[in-house]
N, CA, C and O atoms as a MOPAC input file, in Angstrom:
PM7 MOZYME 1SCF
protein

 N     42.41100 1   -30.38700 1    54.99000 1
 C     41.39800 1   -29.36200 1    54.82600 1
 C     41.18500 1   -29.04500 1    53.34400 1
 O     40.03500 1   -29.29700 1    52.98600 1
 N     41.72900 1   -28.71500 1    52.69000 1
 C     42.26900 1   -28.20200 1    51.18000 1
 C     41.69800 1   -29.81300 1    50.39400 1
 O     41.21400 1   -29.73000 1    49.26500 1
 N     41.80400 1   -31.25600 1    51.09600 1
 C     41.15600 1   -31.84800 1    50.51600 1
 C     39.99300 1   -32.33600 1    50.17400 1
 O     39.56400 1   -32.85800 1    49.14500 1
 N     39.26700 1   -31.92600 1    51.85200 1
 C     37.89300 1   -31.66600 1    52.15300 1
 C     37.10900 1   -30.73300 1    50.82100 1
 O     36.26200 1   -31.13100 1    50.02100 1
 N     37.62600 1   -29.63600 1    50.92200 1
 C     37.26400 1   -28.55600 1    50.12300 1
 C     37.15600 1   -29.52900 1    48.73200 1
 O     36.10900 1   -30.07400 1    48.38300 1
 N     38.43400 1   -29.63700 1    48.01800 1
 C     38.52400 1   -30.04000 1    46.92600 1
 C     37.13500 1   -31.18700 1    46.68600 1
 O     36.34300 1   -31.06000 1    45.75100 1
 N     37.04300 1   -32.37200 1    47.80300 1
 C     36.15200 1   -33.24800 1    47.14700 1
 C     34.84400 1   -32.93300 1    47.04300 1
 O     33.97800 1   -33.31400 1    46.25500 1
 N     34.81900 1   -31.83700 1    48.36900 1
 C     32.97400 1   -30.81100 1    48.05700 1
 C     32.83300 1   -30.91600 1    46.52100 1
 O     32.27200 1   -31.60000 1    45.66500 1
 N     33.80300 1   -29.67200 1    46.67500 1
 C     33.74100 1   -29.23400 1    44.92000 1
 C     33.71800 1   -29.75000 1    43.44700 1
 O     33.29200 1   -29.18500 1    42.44000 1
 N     34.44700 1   -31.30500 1    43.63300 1
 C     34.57300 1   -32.07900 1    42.32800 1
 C     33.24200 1   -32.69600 1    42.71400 1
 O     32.70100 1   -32.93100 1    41.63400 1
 N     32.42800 1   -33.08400 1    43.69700 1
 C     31.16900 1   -34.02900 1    43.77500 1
 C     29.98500 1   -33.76100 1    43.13300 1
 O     29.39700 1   -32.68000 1    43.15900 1
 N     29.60900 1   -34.85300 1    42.50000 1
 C     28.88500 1   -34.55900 1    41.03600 1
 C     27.70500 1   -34.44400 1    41.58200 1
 O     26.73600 1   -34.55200 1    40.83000 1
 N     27.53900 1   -34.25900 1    42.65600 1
 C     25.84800 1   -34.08100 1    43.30400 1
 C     25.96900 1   -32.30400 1    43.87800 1
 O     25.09300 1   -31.50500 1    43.54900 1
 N     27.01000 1   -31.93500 1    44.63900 1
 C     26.92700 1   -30.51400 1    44.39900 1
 C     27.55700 1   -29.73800 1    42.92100 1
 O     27.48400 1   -28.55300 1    42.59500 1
 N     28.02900 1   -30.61400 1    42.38000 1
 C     28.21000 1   -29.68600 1    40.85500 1
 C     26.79600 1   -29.34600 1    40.00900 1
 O     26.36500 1   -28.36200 1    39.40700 1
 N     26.28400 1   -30.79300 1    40.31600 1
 C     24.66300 1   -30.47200 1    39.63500 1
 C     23.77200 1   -29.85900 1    39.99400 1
 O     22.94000 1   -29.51300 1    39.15500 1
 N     23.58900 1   -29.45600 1    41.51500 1
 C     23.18100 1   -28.68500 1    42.24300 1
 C     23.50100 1   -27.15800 1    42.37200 1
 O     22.70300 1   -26.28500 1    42.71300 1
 N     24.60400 1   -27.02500 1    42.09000 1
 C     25.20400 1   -25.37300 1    41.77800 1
 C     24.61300 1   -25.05200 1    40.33900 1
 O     23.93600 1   -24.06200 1    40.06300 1
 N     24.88000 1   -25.77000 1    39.72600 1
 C     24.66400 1   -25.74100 1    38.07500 1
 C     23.12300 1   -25.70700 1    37.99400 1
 O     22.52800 1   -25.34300 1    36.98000 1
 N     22.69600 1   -25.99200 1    38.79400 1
 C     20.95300 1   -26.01600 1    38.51100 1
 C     20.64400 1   -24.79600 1    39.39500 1
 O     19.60800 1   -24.17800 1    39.14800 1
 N     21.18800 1   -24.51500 1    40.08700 1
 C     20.85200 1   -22.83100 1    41.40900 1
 C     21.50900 1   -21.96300 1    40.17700 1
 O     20.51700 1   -21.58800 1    39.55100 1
 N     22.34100 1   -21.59800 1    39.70000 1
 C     22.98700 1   -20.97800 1    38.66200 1
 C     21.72600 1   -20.74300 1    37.35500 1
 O     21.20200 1   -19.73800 1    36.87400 1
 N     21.61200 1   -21.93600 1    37.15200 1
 C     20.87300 1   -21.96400 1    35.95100 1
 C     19.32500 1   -20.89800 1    36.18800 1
 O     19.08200 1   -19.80400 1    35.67900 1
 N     18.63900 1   -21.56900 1    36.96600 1
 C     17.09100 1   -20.82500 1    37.60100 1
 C     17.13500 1   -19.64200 1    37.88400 1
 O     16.14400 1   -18.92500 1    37.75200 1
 N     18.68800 1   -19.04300 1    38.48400 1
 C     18.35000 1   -17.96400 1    39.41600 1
 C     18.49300 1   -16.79600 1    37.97700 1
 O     17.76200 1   -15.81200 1    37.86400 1
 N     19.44900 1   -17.12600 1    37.09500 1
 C     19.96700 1   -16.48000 1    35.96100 1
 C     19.81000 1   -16.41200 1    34.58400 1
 O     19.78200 1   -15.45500 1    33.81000 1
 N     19.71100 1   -17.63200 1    34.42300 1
 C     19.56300 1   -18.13000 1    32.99500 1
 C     18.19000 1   -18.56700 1    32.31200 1
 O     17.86900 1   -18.45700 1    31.12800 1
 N     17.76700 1   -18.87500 1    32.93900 1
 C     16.31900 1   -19.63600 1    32.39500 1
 C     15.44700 1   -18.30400 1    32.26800 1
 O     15.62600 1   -17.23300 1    32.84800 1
 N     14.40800 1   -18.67500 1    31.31000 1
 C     13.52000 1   -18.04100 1    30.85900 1
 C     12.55000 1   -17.07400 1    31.60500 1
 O     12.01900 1   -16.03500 1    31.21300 1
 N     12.46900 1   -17.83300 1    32.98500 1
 C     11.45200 1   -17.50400 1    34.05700 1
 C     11.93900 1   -17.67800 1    34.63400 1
 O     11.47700 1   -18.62800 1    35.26500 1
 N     13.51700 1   -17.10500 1    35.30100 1
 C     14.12900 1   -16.72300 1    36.14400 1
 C     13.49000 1   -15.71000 1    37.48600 1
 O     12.49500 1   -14.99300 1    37.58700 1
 N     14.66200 1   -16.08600 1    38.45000 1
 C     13.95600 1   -15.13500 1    39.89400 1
 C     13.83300 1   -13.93900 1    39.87200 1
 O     13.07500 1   -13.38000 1    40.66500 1
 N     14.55300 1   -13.25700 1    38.95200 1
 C     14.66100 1   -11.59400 1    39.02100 1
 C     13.53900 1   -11.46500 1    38.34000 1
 O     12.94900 1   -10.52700 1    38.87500 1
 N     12.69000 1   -12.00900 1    37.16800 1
 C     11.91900 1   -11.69800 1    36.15100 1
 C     10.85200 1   -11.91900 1    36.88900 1
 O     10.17300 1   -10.94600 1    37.21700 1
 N     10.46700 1   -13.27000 1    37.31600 1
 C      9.55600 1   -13.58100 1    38.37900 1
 C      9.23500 1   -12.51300 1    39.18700 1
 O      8.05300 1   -12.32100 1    39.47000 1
 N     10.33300 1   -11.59700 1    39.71300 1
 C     10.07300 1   -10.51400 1    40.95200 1
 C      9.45700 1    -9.43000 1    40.29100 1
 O      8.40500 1    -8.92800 1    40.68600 1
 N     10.08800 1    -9.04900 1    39.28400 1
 C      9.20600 1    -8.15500 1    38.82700 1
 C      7.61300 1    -8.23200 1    38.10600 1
 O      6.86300 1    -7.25800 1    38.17600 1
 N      7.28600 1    -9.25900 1    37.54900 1
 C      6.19400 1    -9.89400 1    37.27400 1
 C      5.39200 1    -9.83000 1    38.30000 1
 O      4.17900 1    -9.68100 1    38.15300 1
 N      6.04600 1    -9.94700 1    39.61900 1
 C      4.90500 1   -10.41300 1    41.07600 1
 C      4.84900 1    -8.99000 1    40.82400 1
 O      3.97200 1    -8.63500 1    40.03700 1
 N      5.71100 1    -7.95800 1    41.39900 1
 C      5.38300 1    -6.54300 1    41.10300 1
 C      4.34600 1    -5.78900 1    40.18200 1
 O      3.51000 1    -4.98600 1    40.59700 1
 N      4.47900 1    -6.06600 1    39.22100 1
 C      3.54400 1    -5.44200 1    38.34700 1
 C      2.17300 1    -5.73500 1    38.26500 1
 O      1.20800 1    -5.02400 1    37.98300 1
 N      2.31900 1    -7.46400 1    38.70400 1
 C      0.74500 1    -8.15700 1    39.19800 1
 C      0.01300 1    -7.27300 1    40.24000 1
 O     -1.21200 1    -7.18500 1    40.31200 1
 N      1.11000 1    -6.47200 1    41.23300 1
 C      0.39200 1    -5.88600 1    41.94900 1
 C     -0.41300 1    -4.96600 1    41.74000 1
 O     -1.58900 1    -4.93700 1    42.10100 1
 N      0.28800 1    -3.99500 1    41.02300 1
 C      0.31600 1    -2.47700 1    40.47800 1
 C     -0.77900 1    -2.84600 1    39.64800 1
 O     -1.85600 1    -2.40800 1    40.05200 1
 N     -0.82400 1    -3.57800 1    38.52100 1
 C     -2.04500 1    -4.09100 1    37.93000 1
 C     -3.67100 1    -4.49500 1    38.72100 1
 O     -4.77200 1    -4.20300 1    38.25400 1
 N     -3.41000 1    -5.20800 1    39.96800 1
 C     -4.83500 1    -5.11700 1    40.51000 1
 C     -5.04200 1    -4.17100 1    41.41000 1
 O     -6.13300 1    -4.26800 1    41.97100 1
 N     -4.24900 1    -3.12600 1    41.80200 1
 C     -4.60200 1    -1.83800 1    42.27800 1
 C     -5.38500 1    -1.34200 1    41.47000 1
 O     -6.58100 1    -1.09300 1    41.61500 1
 N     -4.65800 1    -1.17400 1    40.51600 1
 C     -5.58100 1    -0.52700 1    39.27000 1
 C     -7.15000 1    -0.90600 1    38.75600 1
 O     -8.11800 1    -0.27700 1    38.33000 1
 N     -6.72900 1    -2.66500 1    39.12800 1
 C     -8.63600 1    -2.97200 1    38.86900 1
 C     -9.20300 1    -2.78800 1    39.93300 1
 O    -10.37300 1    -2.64500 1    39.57900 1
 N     -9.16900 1    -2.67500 1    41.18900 1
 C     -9.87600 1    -2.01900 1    42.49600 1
 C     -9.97800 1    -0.84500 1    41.95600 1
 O    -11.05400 1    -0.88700 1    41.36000 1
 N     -9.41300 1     0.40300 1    41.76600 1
 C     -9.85200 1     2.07100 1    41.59800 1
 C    -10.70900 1     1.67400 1    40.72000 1
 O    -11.84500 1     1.79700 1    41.17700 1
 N    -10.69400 1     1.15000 1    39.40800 1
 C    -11.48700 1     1.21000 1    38.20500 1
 C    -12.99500 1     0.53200 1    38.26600 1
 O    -13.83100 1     0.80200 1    37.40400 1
 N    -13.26400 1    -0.36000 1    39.34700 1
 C    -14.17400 1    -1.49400 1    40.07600 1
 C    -14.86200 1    -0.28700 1    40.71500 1
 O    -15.98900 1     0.01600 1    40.32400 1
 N    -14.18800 1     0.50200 1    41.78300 1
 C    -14.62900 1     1.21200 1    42.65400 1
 C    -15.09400 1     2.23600 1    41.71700 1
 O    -16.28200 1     2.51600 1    41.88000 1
 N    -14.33500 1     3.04700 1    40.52900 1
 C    -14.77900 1     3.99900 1    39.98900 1
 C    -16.10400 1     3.69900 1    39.16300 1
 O    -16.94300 1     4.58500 1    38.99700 1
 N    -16.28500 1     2.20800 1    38.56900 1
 C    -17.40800 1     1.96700 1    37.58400 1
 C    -18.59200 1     1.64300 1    38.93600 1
 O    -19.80500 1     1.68500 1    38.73300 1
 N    -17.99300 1     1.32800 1    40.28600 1
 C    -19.88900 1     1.41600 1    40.89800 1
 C    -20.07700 1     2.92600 1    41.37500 1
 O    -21.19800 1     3.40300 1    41.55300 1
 N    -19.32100 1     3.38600 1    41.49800 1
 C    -20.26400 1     5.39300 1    41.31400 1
 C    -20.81700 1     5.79600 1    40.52800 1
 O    -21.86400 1     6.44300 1    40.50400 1
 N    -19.77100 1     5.24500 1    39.33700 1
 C    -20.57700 1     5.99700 1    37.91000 1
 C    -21.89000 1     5.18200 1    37.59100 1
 O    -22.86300 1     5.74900 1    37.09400 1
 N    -21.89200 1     3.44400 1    37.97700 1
 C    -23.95000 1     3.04300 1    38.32400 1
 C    -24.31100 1     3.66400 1    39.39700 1
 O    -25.39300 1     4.22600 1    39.22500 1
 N    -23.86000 1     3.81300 1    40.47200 1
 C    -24.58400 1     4.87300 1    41.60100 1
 C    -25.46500 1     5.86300 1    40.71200 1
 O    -26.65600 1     5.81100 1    40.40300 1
 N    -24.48300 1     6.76300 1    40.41600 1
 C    -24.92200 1     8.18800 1    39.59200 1
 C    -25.64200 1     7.81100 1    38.24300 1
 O    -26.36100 1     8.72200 1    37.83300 1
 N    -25.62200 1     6.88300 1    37.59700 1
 C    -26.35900 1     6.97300 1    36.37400 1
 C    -28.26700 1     6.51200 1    37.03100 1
 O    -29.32600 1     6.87000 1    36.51500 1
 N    -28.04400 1     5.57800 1    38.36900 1
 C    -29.19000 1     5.22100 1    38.67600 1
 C    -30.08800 1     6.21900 1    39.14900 1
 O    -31.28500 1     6.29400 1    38.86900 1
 N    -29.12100 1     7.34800 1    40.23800 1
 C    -29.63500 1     8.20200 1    40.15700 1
 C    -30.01700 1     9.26700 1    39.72200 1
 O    -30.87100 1     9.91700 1    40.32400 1
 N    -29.43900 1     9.70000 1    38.52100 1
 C    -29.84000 1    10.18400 1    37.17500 1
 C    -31.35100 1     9.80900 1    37.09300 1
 O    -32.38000 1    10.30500 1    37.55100 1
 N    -31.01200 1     8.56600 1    36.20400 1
 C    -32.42600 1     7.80400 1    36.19100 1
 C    -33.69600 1     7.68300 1    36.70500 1
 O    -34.68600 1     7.49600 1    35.99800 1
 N    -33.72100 1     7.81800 1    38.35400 1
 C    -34.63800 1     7.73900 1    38.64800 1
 C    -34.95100 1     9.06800 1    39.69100 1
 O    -36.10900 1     9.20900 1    40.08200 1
 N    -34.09200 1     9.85600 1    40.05000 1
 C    -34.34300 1    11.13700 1    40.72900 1
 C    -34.16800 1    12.74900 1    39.90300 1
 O    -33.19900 1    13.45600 1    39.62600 1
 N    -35.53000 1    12.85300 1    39.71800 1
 C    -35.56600 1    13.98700 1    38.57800 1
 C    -34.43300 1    15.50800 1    38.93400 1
 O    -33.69200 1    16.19100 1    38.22800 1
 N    -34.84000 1    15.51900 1    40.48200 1
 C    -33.41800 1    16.57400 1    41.24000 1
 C    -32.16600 1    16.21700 1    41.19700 1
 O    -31.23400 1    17.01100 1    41.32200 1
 N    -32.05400 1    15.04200 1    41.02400 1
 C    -30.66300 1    14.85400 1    40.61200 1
 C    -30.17400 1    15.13100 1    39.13300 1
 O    -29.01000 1    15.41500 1    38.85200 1
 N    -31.17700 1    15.01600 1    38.24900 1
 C    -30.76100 1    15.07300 1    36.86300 1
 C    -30.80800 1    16.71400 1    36.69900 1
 O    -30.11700 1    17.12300 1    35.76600 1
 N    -31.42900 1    17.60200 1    37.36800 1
 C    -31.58900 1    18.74300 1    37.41800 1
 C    -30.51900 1    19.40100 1    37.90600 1
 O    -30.23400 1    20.44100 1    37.31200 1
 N    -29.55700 1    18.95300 1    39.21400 1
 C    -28.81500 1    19.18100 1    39.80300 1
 C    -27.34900 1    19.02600 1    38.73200 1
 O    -26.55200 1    19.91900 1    38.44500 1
 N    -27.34300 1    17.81500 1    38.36300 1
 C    -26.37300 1    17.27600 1    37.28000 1
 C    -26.21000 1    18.42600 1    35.53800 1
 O    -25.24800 1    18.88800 1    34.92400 1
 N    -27.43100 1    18.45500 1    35.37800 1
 C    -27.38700 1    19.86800 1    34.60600 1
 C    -26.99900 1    20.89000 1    34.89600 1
 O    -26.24500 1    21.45400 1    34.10300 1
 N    -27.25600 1    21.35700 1    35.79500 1
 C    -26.74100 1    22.62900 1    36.35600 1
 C    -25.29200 1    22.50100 1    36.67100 1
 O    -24.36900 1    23.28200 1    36.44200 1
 N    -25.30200 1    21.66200 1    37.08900 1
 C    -23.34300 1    21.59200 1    37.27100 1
 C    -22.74800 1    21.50500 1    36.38900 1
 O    -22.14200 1    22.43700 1    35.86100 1
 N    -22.78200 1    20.12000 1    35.93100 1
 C    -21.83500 1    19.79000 1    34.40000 1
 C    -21.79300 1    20.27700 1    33.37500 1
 O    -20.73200 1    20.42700 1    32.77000 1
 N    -23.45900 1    20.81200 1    32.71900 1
 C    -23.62800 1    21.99000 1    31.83100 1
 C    -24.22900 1    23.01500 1    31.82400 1
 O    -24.90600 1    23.53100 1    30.93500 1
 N    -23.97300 1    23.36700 1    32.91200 1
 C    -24.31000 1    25.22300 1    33.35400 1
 C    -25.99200 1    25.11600 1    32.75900 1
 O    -26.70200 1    26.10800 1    32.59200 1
 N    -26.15100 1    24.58700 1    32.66100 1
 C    -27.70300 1    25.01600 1    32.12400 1
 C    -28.48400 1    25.79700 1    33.36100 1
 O    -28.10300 1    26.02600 1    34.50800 1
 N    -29.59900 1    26.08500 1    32.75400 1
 C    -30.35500 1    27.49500 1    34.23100 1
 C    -31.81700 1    27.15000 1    33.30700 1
 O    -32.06900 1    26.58800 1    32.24100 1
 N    -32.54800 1    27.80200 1    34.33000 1
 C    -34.05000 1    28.03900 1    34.33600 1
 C    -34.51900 1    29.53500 1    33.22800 1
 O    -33.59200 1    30.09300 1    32.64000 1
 N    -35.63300 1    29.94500 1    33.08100 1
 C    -35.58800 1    30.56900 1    31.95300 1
 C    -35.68800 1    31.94200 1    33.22500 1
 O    -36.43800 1    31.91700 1    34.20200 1
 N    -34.62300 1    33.17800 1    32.83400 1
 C    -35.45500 1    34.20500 1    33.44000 1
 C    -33.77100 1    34.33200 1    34.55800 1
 O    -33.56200 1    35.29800 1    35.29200 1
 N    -32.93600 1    33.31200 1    34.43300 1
 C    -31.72500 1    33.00900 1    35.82200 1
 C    -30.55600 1    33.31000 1    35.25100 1
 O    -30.42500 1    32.93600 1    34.08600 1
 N    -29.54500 1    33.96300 1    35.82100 1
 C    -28.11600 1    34.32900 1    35.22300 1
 C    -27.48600 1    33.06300 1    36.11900 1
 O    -27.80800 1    32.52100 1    37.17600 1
 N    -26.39300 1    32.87600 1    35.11500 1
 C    -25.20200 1    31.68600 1    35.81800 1
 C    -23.79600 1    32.78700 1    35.93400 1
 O    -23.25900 1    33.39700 1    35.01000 1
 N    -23.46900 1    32.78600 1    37.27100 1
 C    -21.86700 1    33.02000 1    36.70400 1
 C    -20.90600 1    31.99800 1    37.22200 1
 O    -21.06000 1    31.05500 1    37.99700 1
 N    -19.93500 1    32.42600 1    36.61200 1
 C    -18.56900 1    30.67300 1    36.30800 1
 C    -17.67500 1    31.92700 1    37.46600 1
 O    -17.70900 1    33.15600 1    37.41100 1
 N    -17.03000 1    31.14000 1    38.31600 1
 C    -15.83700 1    31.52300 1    39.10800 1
 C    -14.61700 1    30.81800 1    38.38300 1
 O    -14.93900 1    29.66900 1    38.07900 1
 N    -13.34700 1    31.12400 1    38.01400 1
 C    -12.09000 1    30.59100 1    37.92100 1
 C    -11.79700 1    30.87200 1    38.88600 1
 O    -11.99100 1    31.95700 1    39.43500 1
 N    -10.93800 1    29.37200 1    39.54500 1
 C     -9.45300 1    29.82200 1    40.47800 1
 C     -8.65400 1    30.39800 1    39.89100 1
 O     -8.48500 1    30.18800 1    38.69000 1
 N     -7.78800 1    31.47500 1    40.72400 1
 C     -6.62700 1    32.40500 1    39.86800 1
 C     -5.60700 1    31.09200 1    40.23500 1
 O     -4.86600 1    30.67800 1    39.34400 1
 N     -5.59700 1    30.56900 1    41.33000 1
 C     -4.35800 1    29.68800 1    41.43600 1
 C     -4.04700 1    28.64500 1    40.07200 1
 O     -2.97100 1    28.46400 1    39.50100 1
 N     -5.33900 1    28.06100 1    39.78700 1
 C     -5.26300 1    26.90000 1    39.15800 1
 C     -5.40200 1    27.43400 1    37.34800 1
 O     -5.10800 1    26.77600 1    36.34900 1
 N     -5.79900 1    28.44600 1    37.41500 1
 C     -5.36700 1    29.19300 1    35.60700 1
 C     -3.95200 1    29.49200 1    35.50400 1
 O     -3.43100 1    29.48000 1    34.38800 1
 N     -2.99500 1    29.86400 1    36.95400 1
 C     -1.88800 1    30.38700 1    36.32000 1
 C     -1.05200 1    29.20800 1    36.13300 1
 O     -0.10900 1    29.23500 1    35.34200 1
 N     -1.34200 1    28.18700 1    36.80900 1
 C     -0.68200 1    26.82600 1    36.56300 1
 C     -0.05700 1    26.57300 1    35.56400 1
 O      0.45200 1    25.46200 1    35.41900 1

């Protein structure tokens, strides 16, 4: 048994074979652990270009309709910069929750 074992172990086809699983999994440049995290971050990275994809066709949604719907650009004023009609009071509400933050 003990000699079985022994000749596994001295055989120059599993020595080169350990030595090369050893080498890839650990040592080399572009190893498996580095690889894993790389796949990881590839992910996290095209999440990020989907939201940003999804976020740049609203913002052409909204600029088109800017553009071509005068109530919308009217509407868009009034919101984003309080602007008003001549003769109209604006008042601003704060949340108390979100000031004491």
């Amino acid at each position: 048994m003990l000699k079985q074992v022994t000749n596994i172990l001295t055989n120059k086809y599993f020595l080169a074979g350990a030595f090369f699983l050893v080498w890839m999994l650990f040592i080399d440049q572009r190893d498996f652990f580095q690889q894993r995290e790389r796949k990881a971050e590839l992910a996290k990275l095209q999440e990020k270009k989907h939201y940003y994809q999804d976020e740049i066709a609203k913002a052409r949604k909204t600029l088109n309709d800017l553009q071509s719907n005068p109530a919308a650009l009217e509407q868009f004023a009034r919101e984003r910069y309080l602007m008003k009609k001549d003769g109209e009071d604006i008042f601003t509400l704060e949340d108390s929750a979100a000031v004491s933050k």
